[in-house]
N, C-alpha and C positions, 0 to 999 in steps of 0.2 A: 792419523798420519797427515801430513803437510808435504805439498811436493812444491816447490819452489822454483821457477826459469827465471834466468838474471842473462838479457841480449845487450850484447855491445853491436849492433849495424851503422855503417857508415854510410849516407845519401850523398850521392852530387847533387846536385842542382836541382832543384824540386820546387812543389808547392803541394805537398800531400795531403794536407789539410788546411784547409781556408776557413778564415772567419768569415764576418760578415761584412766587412770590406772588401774580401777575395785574395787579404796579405793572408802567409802562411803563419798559423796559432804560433802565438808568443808567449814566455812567463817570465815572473824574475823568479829567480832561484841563487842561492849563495851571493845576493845581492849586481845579478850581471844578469841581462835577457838572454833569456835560452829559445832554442827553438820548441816547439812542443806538439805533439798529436796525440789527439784526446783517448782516451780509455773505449769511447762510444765508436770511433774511427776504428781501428784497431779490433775489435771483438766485432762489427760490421765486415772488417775485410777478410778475416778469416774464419765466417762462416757463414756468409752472404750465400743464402741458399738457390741462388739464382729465380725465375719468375714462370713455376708453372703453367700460369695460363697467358704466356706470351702469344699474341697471337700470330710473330714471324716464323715463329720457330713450333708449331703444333706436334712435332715428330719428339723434340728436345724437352722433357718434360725439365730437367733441371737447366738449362739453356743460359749459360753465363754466371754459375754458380762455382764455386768455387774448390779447392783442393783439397778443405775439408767436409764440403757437402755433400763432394763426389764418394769420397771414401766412406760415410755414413748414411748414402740416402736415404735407405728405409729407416733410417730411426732420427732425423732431421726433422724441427721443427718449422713453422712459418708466423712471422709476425703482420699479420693482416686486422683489416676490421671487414673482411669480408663475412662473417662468422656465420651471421644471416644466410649471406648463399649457401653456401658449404651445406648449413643443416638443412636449404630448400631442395636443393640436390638430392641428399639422403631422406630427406621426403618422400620425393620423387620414386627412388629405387627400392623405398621402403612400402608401398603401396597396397600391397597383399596382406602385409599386417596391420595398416593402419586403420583397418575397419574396425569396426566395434558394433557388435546387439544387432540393430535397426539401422546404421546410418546409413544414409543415400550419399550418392556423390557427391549433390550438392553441402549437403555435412562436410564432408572428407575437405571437399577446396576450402568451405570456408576455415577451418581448423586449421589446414597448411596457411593460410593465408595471415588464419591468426598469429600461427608459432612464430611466424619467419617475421611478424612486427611485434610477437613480444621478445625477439631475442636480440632487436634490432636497440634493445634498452638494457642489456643484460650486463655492458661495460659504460660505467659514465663520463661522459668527458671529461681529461685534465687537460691543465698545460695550457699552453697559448695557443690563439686559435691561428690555423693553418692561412697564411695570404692564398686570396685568391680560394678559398673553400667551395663558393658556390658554381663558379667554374668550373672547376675539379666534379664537383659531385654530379654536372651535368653530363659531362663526357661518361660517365660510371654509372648506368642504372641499375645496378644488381643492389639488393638489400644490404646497409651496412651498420656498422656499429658506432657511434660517436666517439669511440675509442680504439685506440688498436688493441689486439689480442693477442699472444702470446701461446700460440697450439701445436700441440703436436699430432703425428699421425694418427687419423682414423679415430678424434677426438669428438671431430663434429659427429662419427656414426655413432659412437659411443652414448654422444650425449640425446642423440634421437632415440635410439634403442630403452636408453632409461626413460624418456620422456612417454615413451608410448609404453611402459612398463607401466609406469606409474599413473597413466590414464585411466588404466584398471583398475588397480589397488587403491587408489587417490583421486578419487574422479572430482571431490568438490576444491581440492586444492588445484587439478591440473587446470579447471574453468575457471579458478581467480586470477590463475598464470596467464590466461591468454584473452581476461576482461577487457575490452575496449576502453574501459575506463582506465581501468589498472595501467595499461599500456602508456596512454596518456597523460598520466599524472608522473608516469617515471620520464615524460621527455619534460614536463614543466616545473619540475623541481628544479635543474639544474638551468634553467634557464631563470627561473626568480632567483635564484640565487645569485646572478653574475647583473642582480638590478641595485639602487638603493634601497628598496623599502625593507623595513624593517620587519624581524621574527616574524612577530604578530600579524603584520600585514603578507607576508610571506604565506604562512598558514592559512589565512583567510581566503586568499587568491588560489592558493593551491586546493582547496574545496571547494570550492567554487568553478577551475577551470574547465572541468568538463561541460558544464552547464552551462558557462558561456561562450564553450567551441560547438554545441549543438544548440544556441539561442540567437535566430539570425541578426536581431537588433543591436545586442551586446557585443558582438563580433566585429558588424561592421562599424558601431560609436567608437571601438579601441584604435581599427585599421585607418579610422581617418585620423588619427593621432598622430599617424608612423610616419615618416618624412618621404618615404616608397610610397602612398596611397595611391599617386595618379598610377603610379607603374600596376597595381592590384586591382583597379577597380571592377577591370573585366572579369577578375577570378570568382569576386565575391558570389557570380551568380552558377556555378559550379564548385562550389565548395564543398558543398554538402551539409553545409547547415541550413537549420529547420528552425521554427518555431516550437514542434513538439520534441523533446531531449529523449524521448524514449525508443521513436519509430525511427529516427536519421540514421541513414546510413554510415558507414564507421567511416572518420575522416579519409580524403584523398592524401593528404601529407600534414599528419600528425606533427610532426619534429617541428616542422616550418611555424603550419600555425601556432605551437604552444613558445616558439620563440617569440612571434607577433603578439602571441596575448600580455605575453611576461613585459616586452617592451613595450605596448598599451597602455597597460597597467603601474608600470614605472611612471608614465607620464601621467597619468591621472592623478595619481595617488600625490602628484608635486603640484598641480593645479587647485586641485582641489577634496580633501578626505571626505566632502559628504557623499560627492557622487562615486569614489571609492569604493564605499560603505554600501550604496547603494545595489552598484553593477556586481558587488562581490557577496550582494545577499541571499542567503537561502532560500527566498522565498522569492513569487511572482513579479507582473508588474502590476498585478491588484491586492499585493499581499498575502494570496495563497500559497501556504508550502505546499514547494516543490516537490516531485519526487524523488527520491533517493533512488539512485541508476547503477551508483558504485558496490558492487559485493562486496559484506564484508569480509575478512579476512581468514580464512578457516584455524581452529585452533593449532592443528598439528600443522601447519605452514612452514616453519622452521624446518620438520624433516623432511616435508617434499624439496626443498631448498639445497638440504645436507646430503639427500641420496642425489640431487644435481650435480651437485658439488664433487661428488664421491668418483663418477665418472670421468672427471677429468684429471685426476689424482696422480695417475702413471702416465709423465711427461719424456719428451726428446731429449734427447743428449745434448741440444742447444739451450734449452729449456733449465736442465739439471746444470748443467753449466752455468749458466749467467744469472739461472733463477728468471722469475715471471712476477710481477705485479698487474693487480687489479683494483679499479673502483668498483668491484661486481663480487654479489653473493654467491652465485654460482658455475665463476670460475675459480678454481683455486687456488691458491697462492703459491707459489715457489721459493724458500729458499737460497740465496743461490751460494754454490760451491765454490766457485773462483771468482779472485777481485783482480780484475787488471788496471791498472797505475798509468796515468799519464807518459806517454814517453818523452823525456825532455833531451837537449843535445847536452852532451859531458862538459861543453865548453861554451864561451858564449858566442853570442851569432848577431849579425846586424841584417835585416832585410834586405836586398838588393830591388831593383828594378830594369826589366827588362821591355823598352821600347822597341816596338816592330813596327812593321807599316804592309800591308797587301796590296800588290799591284793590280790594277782591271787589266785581265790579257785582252779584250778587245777594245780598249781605251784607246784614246788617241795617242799619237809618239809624244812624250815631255810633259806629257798631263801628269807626272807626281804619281804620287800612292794612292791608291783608289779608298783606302784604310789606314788609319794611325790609333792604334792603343798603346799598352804596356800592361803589363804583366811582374807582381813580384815575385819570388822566389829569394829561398836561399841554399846552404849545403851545412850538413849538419851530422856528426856522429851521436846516432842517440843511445840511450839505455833503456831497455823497456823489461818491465816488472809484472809478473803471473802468480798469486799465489793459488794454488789449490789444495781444498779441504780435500782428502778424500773421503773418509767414512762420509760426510754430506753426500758426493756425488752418487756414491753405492747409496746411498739412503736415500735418496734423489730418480736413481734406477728402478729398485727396488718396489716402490711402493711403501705403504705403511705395516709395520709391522704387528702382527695379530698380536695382542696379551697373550701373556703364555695362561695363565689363570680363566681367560673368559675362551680361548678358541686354542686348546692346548694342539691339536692337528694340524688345524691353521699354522700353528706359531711352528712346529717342526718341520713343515712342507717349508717356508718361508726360508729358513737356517739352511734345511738341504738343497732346495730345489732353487727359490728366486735370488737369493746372496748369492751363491755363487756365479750363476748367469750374470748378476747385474757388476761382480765384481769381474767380468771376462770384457764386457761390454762397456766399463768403465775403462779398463787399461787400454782395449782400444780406443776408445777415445780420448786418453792422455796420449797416445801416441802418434795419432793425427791428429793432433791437436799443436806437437812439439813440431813437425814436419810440416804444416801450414802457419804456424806464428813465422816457422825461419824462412820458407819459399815465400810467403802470400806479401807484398806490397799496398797497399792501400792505391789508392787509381788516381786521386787527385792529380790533373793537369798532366798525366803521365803520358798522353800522346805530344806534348807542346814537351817532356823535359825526359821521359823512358829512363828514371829513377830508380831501374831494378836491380838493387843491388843486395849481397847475400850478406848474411851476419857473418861478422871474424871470429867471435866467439860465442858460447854459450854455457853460462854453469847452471847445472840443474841440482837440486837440493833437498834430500829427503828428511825430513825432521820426524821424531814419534811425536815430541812435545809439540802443541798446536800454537807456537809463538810465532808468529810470523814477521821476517823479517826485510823492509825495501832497503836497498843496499844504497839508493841515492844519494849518502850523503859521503859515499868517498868521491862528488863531484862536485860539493857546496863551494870547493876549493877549486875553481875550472880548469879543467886539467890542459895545460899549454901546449903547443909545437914546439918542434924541434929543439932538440938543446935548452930545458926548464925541467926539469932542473940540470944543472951539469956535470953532477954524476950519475947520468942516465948508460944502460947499457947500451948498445946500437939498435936492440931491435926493438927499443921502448921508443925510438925517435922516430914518431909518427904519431897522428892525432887519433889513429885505431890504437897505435902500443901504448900509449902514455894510456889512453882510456880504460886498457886491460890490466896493465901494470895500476894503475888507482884503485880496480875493483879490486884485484888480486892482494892489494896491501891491506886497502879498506878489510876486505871479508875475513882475511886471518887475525884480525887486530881483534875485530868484533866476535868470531868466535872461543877467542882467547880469553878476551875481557870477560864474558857471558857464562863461557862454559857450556857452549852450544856442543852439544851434541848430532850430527848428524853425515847423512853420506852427500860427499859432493862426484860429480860428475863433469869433466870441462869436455866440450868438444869445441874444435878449431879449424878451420879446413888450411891452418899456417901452423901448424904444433910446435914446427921448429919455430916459428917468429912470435908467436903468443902463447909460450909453454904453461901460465899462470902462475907468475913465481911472485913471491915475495919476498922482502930485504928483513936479514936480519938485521939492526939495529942497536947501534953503538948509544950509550945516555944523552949523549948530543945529539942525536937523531940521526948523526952521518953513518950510511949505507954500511953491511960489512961482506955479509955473504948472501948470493942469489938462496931461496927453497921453492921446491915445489909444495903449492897448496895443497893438492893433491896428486893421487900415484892413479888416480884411473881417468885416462883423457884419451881421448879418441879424433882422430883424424877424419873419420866417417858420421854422414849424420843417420845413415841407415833406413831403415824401415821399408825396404824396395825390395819387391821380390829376385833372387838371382844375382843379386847386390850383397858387398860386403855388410857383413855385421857394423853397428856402431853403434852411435848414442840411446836411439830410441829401443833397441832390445836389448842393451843394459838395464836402460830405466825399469821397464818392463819386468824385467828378472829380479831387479831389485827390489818390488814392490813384494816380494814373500808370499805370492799366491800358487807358488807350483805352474807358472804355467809359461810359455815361451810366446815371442812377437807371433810366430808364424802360427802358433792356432788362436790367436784372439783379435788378427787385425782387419779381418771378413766381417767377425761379430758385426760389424753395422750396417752389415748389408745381408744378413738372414731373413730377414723377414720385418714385416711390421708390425709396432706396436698396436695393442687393441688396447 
């Protein structure tokens, strides 16, 4: 099944979304610039889960979060690279279990010490790097991850709980996980990589780097390479490198130095391939092989890897939503259920600019503007596009499904008992979901321009067939003001009715042509002035008679306790689960996922 939301909202004066000049996103479309805000804008403002560990607001765990984050907290995800802390925390509180046989405490720290730097490698960095990163990372001393992460509740205990499951069961694979070498070579991979040298020289370096982050001569011959050395020089003698590779203590900042080796190394390898060759040899500087420091790799590794993996499996409703990507083994990939579409204006738009000036109140009298800028903005009715899978998102909820053949109990607990929860918890979260796309605004600039304004309409659209359809092209043709065309009704004479009246023609044309099957849903908080009609049509194209697209349209957008019924517990009811808004709209706040 496919549920489809097709919004007409109209913005005054705004800048919701800015590029990188600070104009508001532009496109062409139907060959005229339209206004636009992004997919990534839009799925940010309506489930911006606000910043648990603010530190103004200690009382406020979701503290500036949002209409739909309120309505689902306990089963709300967080997109951090905090991941590291999280699981040092549940270290922390995990302490009684974390012994094992013989070990002393000093054992125990060192092991917390280790996990929380090797998970600090468990997402690899993409994307372009952050301005101003090392900035940023100073203000931040907690453990992080080069990546951001995509988690959900009680994900991080989850994944301690297995780790220390599997310290047991898996004792030579859980010591390659938290190798010091291991560790290290997962921060210098991705750092040769973003060098010139080649494969080969790649490989070589990367077998080599540990041995020349614990070889003090080789360390410091790369660090006078680096264009920072005078800023370093002090460091080199608190580094922690040694002449002996076996006895050093485990670096003070891993990450940093295997950036410095990688970018050493790049320069070297352009000056000159023998002393390359040299610095990156296996062997002494009398020719003695070295020793090998690095573990290697246990055979069954893959499944200490997969039962990782396996814990983080049953994700957030933001999560099952939007889906989760990773550069990492051991997080798991997501999916995602719903595609949200750029929203663009129905008509075209030209950027405006807005010059102001700030006065100094304690300035002197005729001294001018104490400040002169400007600001652009424009005003823009846009269209904005939702599709959602459902079976994904219940399959999403869910978990994976036992084979009926290998875990026949499994497989019937899962039909009776997890499907249907995850189908109660799925419909609530379409239904705050429709209730936050139509209230939630995006924030850009909205104290300089308070741009909140409600949708005029909303057709929602249930399909069995999984075709999905964006309706933007009953706007390629930009839909005009007043009087264009000039047999418009009167209450099409406006830049919302001309826009409703487009889609309303557009959508019946397209399910005619198609032989689309499925149920629509209009709601309007105007029903008398945007009823959703479309013109029947004479072979000349001229107008004959008003229809409605559809007979079930509502005035109400619903979902409020004590509140009339409308849109959102129609949807709901229409979805064929037996079950009503008012017992499945808590579903997100029962309890938390494990």
């Amino acid at each position: 099944m496919l549920i489809e939301i097709h919004m007409i909202q109209n913005h005054s004066p705004s800048n919701l979304n800015r590029d990188d000049l600070g104009a508001p996103k532009t496109c062409v479309f139907g060959g005229v610039t339209r206004a636009r805000i992004s997919s990534q804008c839009l799925k940010r403002s309506i489930r911006n889960p606000g910043n648990p560990e603010n530190p103004d607001d200690p009382e406020s765990p979701r503290k500036g979060g949002s209409m739909f984050a309120d309505s689902v907290r306990t089963v709300l995800g967080e997109r951090t690279k905090m991941f590291p802390w999280l699981v040092e925390k549940e270290l922390e509180k995990a302490q009684g279990r974390f012994r094992a046989g013989n070990e002393t405490d000093a054992d125990i720290e060192k092991q917390k010490k280790g996990i929380v730097a090797a998970c600090r490698t468990i997402a690899r960095a993409e994307g372009k790097a952050v301005s101003g990163k090392k900035e940023k990372q100073q203000k931040d001393k907690r453990p992080q991850t080069p990546q951001l992460i995509f988690i959900g509740p009680a994900q991080a205990r989850s994944f301690v709980e297995k780790l220390l499951e599997l310290k047991q069961s898996m004792r030579s694979c859980y010591e390659y996980f938290l190798d010091p070498a291991t560790v290290f070579e997962s921060f210098l991979e991705p750092e040769l990589a973003k060098t010139g040298l080649t494969e080969e020289q790649q490989e070589r370096a990367l077998k080599a780097g540990w041995r020349i982050r614990h070889t003090e001569g080789r360390l410091a011959e790369l660090r006078k390479l680096l264009p920072s050395q005078a800023e370093t020089d002090e460091a080199d003698a608190t580094s922690g490198a040694s002449k002996d590779p076996v006895q050093s203590p485990p670096p003070i900042d891993d990450e940093g130095i295997a950036s410095e080796i990688a970018a050493g190394l790049a320069v070297l390898a352009v000056q000159g391939s023998e002393r390359f060759s040299q610095i990156t040899s296996p062997r002494g500087a009398r020719g003695e092989p070295q020793l090998d420091i690095k573990r290697d790799k246990p055979k069954e590794y893959e499944e200490f890897v997969k039962a990782l993996r396996q814990a983080t499996l049953k994700v957030s409703v933001d999560i099952a939503l939007f889906g989760r990507m990773t550069t990492s083994d051991y997080i798991a990939n997501t999916e995602a259920a719903m595609q949200v579409a750029h929203a663009i204006s129905t008509h075209a738009v030209v950027n405006e600019t807005d010059y102001w000036t700030a006065v100094d109140d304690l300035g002197k009298a005729g001294g001018g503007a104490g400040h002169v800028d400007e600001a652009q903005f424009n005003s823009a009715c846009f269209y904005k596009y939702f599709s959602l899978d459902w079976d994904q998102l219940v399959s999403n909820l869910a978990g994976p499904q036992p084979v009926e053949n290998e875990d026949t109990e499994g497989h019937a607990r899962w039909e009776k008992e997890v499907k249907p929860e995850a189908q109660k918890l799925a419909a609530c979260t379409l239904g705050h979901f429709i209730r936050a796309a139509a209230l939630t605004t995006p924030t850009g600039k909205q104290n300089s321009f308070a741009a909140n304004n409600e949708p005029c309409g909303i057709l929602l659209e249930i399909k069995k067939t999984k075709v999905p359809t964006n309706y933007a092209n009953a706007f390629a043709e930009p839909a005009e003001r007043i009087g264009k065309p000039d047999d418009d009704a009167a209450d099409e004479k406006s830049c919302e009715g001309r826009s409703v009246a487009c889609l309303a023609d557009h959508v019946h044309a397209i399910r005619k042509a198609y032989g689309i099957d499925s149920t629509l849903l209009w709601y309007s908080p105007k029903l008398w002035r945007f009823p959703f009609k479309y013109w029947e049509r004479a072979e000349d194209g001229k107008k004959t008679k008003a229809k409605l697209v559809t007979d079930c349209r509502f005035g109400v957008l619903g979902g409020e306790d004590d509140k009339p019924a409308g849109l959102v517990e129609a949807v709901v009811e229409a979805l064929g689960l037996n079950v009503t808004w008012a017992k499945v709209k808590d579903a997100g706040q029962a309890g938390v996922q494990a």
